[in-house]
C-alpha positions in Angstrom: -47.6 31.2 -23.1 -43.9 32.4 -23.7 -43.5 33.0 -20.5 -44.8 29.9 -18.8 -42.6 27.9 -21.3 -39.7 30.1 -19.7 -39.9 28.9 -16.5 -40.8 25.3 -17.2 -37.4 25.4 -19.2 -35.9 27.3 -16.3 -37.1 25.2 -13.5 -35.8 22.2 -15.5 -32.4 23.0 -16.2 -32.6 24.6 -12.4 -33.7 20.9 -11.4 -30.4 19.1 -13.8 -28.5 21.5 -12.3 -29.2 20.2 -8.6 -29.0 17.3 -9.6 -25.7 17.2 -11.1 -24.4 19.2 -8.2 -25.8 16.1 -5.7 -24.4 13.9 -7.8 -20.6 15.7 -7.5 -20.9 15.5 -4.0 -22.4 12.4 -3.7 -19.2 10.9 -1.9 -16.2 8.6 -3.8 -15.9 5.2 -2.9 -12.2 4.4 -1.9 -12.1 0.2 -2.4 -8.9 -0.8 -0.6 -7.9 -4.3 -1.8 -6.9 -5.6 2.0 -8.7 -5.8 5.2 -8.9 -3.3 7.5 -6.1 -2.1 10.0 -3.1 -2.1 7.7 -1.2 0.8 5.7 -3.7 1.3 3.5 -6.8 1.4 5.2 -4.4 3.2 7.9 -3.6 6.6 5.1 -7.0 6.1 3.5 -8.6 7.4 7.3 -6.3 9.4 7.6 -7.1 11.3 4.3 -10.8 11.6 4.9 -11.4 14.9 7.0 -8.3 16.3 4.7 -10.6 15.6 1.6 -14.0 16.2 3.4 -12.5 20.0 4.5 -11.2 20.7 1.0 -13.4 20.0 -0.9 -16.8 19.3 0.9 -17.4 16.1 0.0 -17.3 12.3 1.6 -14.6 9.5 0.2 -16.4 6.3 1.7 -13.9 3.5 2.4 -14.4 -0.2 1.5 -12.6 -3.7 1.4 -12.0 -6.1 -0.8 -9.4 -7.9 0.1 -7.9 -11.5 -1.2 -4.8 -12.4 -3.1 -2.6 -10.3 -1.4 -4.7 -7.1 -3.5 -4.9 -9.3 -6.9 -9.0 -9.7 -5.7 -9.2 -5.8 -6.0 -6.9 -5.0 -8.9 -8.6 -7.9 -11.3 -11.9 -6.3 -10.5 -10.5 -2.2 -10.7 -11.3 -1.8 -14.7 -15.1 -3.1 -14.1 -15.5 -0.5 -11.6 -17.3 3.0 -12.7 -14.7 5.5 -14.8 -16.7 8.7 -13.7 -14.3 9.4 -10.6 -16.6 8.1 -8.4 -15.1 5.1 -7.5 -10.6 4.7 -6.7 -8.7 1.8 -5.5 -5.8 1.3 -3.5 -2.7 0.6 -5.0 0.8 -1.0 -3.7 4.5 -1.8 -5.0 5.8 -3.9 -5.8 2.6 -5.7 -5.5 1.1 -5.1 -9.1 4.2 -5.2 -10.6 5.7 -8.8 -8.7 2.6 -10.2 -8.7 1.9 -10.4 -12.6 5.4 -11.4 -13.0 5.4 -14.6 -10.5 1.9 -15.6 -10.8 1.4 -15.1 -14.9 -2.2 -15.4 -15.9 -3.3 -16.9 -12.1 -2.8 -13.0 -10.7 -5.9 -12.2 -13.1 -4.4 -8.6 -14.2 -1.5 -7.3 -15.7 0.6 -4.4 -14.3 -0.7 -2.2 -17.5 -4.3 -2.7 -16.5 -3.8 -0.8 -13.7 -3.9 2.7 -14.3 -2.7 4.3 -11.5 -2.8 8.0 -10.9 -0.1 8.8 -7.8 1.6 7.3 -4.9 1.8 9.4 -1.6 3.6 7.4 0.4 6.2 5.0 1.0 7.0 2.5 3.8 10.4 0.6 4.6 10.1 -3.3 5.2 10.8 -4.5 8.6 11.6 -7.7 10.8 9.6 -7.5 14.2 8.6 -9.8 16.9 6.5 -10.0 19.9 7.4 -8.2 22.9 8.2 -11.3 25.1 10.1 -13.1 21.9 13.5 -14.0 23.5 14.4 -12.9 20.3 17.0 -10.0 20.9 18.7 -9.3 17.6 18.2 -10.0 13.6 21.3 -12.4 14.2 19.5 -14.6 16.9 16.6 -14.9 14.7 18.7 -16.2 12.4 20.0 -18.4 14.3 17.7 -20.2 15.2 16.6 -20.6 11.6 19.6 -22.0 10.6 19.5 -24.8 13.6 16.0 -25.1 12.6 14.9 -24.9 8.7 11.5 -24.2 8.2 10.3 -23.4 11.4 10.9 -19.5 11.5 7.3 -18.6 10.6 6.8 -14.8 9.4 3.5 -13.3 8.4 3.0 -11.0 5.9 0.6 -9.2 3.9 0.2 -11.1 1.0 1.8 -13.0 -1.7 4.9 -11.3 -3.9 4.3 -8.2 -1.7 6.9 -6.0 0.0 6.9 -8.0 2.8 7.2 -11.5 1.0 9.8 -10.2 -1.1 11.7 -9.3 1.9 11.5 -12.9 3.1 13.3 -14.3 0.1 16.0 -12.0 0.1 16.8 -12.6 3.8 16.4 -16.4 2.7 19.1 -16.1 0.0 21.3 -13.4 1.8 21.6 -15.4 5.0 21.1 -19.0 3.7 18.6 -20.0 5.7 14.8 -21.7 4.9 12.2 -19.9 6.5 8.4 -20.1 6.3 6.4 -17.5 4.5 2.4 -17.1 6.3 0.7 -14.5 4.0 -2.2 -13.2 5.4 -5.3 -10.5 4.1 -3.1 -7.0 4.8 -0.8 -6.1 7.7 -3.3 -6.0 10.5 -4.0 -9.5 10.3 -0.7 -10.1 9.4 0.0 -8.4 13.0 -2.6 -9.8 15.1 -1.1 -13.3 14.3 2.1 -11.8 15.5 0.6 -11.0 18.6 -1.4 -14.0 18.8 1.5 -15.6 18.9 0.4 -17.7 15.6 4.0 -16.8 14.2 7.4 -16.3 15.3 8.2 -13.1 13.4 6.6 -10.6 11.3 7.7 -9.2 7.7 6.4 -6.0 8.3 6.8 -2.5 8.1 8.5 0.2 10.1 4.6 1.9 10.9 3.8 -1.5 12.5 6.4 -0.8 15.3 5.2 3.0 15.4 1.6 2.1 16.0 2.0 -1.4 18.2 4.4 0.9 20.6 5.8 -1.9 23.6 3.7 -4.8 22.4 6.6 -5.5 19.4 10.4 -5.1 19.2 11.9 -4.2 15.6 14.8 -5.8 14.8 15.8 -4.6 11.7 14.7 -2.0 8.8 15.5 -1.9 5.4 15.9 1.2 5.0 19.1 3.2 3.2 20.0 4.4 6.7 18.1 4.4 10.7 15.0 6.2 10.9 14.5 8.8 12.8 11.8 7.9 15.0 13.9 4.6 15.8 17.4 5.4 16.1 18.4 2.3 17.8 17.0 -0.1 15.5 19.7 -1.3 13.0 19.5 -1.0 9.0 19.6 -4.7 7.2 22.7 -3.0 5.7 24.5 -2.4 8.8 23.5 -6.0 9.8 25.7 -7.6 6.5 22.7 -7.9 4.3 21.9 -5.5 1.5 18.5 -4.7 1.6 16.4 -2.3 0.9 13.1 -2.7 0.2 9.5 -1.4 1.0 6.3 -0.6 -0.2 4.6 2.3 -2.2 0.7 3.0 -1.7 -1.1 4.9 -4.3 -4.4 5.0 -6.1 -5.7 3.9 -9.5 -9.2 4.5 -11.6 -10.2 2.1 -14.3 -8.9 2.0 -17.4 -11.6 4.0 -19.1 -11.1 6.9 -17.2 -10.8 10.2 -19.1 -7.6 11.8 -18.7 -9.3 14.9 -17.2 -10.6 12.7 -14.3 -7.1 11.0 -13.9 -5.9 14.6 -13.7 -7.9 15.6 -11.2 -8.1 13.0 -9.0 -4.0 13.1 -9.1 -4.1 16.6 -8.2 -6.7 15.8 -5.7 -4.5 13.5 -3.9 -1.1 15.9 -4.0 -3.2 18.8 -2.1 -3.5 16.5 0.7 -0.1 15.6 0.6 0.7 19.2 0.5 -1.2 20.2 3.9 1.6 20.7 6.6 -0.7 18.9 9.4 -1.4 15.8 6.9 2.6 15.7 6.3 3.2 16.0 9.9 0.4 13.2 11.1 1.9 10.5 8.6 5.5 11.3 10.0 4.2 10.9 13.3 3.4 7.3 12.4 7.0 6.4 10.5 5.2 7.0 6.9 7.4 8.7 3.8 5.9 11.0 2.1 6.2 11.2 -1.6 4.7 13.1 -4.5 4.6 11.1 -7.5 1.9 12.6 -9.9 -0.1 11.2 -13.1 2.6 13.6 -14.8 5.4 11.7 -13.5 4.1 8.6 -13.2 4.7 6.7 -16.6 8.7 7.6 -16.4 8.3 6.3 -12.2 6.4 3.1 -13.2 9.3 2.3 -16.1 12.1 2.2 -13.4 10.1 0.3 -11.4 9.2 -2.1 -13.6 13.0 -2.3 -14.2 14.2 -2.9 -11.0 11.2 -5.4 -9.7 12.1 -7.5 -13.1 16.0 -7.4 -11.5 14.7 -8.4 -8.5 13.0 -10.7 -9.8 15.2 -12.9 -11.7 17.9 -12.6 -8.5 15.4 -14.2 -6.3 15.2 -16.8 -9.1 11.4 -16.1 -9.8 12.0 -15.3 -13.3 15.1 -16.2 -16.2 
């Protein structure tokens, strides 16, 4: 009788054992808060086989875009706190976005508990390939003859690339017109399409679109290396710099051990010399900000957004 109590208790901790390990390998959910075909959803691929070869398991990605991200990031602390489910996470986006909007961006920048940012993307003015538009200065050129009609899109409201927008605006008195659409490749495609004159984009969205666009300026400290003949806003007579940061967040409720190891999760990735070399390849910056740095990184941002902010006149 001892004995065949033995193995019934052995063959059910044998069977929560199994079925803990299916459960740890059961794949992540990775919600990005845009539509597909922008930064993103761009890294978030790019990661998957990286993850999948380290550490055997699946990270399944998913959309939910709206709001320029605020959709996603008002929803994030409802999401499960196990580690089984992350979200995409941008600046100055959840920082700007509480700021401007107030209680209408349905989250605050503390609700957001984000665990690292990888990478890092300079802002960029582009147009179509056939634009007559040569140079930053005949763009603005014609907005000046013509306020309002320079149409840019954008992904998103108080993102990156709308911020960028309002500087240029203020920096080279002129009155453009701001189209934000659900993440950069629909911000692109209407580029294409035609549907705009210009695009407030990034420097990846010359990388990737090749002969179909022409960048006319980066705001980046200095030229990048993959476009040396495309002039900094600086060089140009206008000081900015300006981009976007992508990261990851879990809810709220997370236990620090999961925000640990998803952050560390996330910096062996970044750490693999063919993952460093792939995002290079496509005019990505990689950086390696960590849940250990990330309170002290997160202060000086919050800083410098707020500067930013009441220079564009968005707050007193």
């Amino acid at each position: 009788m001892k004995l065949k109590s033995y193995i019934s208790k052995f063959f059910a901790v044998l069977s929560l054992i199994t079925i803990s390990l299916s459960a740890a390998n059961a794949g992540v959910t990775n919600i990005i808060p845009f539509g597909p075909g922008g930064e993103s959803d761009v890294t978030a691929r790019m990661q998957q086989p990286y993850y999948k070869d380290i550490y055997n398991d699946d990270i399944v990605v998913q959309y939910k875009p709206g709001g320029g991200g605020s959709v996603g990031w008002s929803s994030l602390n409802s999401e499960k706190s196990d580690g089984s489910v992350i979200m995409g996470v941008n600046l100055p986006h959840i920082i700007m976005q509480p700021i401007a909007k107030g209680e209408k961006a349905g989250y605050k920048t503390e609700d957001v508990n984000v665990f690292s940012f990888f990478h890092y993307t300079p802002d960029a003015i582009l147009v179509e390939a056939s634009s007559p538009y040569k140079t930053l200065e005949e763009l603005m050129s014609f907005a000046k003859k013509n306020p309002g009609q320079l149409t840019f899109s954008g992904s998103g409201t108080y993102s990156a690339n709308h911020l960028l927008t309002i500087s240029l605006n203020k920096k080279a008195k002129v009155k453009t017109t701001y189209v934000p659409f659900k993440g950069t490749g629909a911000a692109v495609q209407a580029l294409l399409g035609k549907v705009v004159v210009a695009e407030a984009g990034y420097s990846t969205v010359a990388a990737k679109q090749g002969s179909k666009v022409r960048m006319l300026a980066v705001a980046s400290e200095e030229r990048l290396p993959a476009f040396p003949d495309v002039p900094t806003f600086k060089e140009l007579g206008y000081n900015i710099v300006s981009g976007a940061y992508r990261g990851y967040a879990l809810p709220k409720s997370a236990s620090k051990a999961t925000v640990k190891e998803w952050s560390d999760r996330i910096m062996k990735i970044n750490a693999d010399p063919a993952f460093i070399k792939q995002m290079e390849d496509n005019a990505f910056v990689v950086v390696n900000i960590g849940h250990k740095e990330m309170k002290k990184f997160m202060k000086k941002q919050m800083k410098a957004n707020k500067a930013i902010a009441k220079e564009l006149g968005l707050i007193k």
